[in-house]
C-alpha positions in Angstrom: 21.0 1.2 118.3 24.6 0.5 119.2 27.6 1.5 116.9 28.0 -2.1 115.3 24.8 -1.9 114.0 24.6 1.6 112.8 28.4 1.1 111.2 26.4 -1.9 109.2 23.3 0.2 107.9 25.6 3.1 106.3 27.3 0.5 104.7 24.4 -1.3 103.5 22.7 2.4 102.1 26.1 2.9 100.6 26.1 -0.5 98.6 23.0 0.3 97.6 23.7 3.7 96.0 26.3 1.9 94.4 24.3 -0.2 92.5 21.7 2.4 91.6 21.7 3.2 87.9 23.0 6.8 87.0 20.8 9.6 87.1 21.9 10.8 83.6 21.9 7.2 82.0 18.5 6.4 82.9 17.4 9.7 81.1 19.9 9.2 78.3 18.0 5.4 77.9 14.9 6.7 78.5 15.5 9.7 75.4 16.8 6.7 73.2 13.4 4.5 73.9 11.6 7.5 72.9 13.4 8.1 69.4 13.2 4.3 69.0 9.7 4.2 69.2 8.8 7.7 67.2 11.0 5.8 64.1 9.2 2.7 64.3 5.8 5.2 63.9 7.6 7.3 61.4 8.4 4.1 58.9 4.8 2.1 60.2 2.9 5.1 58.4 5.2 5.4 55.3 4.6 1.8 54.9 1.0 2.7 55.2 0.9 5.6 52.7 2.3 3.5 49.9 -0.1 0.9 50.1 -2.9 3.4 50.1 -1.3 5.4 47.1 -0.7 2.1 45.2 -4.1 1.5 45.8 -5.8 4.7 44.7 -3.2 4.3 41.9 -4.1 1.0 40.7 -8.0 1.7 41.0 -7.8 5.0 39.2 -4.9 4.1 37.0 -5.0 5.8 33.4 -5.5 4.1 30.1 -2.2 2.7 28.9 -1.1 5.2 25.7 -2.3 3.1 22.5 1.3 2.0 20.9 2.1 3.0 17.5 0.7 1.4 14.7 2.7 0.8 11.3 0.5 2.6 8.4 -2.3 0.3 6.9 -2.0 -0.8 3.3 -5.0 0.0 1.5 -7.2 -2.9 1.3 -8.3 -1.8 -2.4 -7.1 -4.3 -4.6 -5.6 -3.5 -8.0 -8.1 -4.5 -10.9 -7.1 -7.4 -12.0 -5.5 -7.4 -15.7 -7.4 -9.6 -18.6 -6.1 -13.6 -19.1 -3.5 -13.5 -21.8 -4.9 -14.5 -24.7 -2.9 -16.9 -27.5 -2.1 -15.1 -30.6 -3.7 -16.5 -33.5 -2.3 -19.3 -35.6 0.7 -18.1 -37.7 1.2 -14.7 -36.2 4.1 -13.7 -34.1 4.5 -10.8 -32.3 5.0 -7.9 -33.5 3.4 -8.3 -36.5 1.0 -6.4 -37.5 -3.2 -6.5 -36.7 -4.3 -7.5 -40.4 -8.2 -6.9 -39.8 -10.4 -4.8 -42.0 -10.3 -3.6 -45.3 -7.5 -1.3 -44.8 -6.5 1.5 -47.2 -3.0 3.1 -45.8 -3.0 6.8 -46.0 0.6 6.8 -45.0 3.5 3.8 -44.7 4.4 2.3 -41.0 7.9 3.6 -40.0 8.6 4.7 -36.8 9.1 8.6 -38.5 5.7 8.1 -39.2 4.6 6.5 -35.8 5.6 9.9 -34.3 3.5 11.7 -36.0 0.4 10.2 -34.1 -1.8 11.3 -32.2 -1.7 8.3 -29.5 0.2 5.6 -28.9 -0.4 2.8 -26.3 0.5 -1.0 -25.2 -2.6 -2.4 -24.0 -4.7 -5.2 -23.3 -7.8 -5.9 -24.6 -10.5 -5.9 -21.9 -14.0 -5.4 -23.7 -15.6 -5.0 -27.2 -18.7 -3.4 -28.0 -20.4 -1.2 -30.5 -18.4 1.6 -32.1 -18.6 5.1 -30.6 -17.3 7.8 -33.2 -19.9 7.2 -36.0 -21.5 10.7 -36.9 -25.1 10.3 -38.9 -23.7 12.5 -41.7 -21.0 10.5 -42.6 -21.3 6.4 -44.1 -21.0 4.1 -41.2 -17.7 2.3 -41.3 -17.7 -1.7 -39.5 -16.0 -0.4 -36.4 -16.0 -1.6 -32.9 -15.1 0.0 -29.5 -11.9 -1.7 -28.0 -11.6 -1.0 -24.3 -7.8 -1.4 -23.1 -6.3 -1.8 -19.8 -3.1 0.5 -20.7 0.1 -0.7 -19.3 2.3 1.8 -21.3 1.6 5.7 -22.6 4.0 6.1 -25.7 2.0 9.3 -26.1 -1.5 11.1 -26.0 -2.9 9.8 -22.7 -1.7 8.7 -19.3 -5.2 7.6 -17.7 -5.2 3.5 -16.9 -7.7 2.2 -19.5 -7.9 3.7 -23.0 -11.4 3.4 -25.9 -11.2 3.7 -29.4 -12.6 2.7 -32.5 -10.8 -0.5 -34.2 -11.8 -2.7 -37.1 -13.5 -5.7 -36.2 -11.9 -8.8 -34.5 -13.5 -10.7 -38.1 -11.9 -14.4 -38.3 -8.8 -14.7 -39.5 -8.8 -16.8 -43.2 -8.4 -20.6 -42.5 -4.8 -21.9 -43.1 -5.9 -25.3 -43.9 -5.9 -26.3 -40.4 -9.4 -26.7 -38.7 -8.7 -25.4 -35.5 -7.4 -22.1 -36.5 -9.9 -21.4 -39.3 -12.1 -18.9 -37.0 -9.6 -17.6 -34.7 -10.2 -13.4 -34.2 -7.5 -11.1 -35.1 -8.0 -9.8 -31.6 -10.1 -10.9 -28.4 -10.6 -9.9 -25.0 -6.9 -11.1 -23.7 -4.6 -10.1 -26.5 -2.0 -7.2 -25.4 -1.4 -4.9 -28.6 0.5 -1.9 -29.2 -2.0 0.7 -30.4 -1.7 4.1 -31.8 -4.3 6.3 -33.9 -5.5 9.5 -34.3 -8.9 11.2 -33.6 -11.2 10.4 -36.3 -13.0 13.7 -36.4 -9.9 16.1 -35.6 -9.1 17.2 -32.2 -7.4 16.4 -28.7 -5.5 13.2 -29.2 -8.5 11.0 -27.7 -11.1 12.9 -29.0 -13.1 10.0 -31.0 -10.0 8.1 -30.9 -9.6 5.5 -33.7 -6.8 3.0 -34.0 -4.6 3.0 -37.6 -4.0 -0.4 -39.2 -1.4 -0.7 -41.8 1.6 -1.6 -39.2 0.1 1.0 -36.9 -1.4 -1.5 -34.4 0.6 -4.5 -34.0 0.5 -7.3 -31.7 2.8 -7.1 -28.5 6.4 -7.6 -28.4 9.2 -6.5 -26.1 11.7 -5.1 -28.8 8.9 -3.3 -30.9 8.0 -1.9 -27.8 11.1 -0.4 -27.2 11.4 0.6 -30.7 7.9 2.8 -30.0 9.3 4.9 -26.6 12.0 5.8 -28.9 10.4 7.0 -31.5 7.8 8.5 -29.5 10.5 10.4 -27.2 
């Protein structure tokens, strides 16, 4: 081998070792592959752990909490009150019930209406035999009134009410045919109702209703007039 060609081979191995990559850059690139690839694994099985936990999740899911329900009304129905019956022909009200043979023991006033036992506005709801007769004594023409009670003036506060009235007998005729046997009182007609117990006793102990102004038909202003004197 002659000098020409030996002076071109150390120049050709030098060239070459020129263009060779650095030692410490091929590691450095090799190092960075490496952390590349671990992340790619790292994020690959996160991916992979949510779906499965969203999976497990959604086949073992718990039942959803009931929401909050607003309170239920009761579905009991208040009973229902008695049609209104029509007063009888030339009564107004708060007049009195004229039934019976009635022998006043004391004169209405509202003094007087104090002084009783019970007191009531109510509406008549059934009739039926009476229920404070006693064998000893002479029977009396009495029926038992039942009452839906919309107002206690006194002497009770339960919501139906039973005493011993005079008969609804038909009312004398007027001259007019249509009215000539209309009852004092039917199932219907509201009346303000106050008595005493017939035998002595608590207040609604064999109640019986008064007459003589002492039972009246139904009227707004009387009925004020009763929770005052009552009070």
């Amino acid at each position: 081998m002659n000098q020409s060609t030996e002076r071109e081979l150390r120049e050709l191995f030098a060239a070459d070792a020129a263009d060779a990559p650095d030692e410490s850059a091929v590691a450095a690139a090799a190092v960075r592959r490496v952390h590349r690839r671990r992340r790619t694994l790292v994020v690959a099985a996160a991916t992979t752990a949510v779906i499965v936990a969203a999976g497990v999740y959604g086949v073992h899911r718990p039942a959803a909490t009931p929401q909050a329900r607003p309170p239920v009304t009761s579905s009991l129905a208040p009973v229902a009150s008695a049609p209104a019956a029509d007063l009888p022909a030339g009564v107004k009200p708060g007049d009195p019930l004229a039934v019976g043979e009635a022998q006043c023991v004391k004169t209405y006033s509202p003094r007087a209406l104090a002084e009783q036992a019970f007191a009531f506005d109510g509406t008549v709801t059934g009739i039926g035999p009476a229920r404070t007769g006693r064998g000893t004594q002479p029977p009396r023409d009495l029926r038992s009134v039942t009452f839906q009670v919309h107002t206690w003036f006194r002497g009770g506060s339960a919501g139906t009410a039973v005493v011993d009235m005079s008969p609804p007998a038909a009312r004398a005729g007027t001259g007019d045919a249509t009215s000539e046997h209309v009852p004092a009182y039917r199932i219907g007609t509201r009346l303000l109702v106050s008595g005493t117990p017939r035998w002595g006793g608590a207040p609604l102990a064999d109640p019986i209703a008064w007459g003589c102004g002492f039972t009246r038909y139904y009227s707004p202003s009387v009925a004020a007039g009763w929770t005052a004197a009552t009070r």
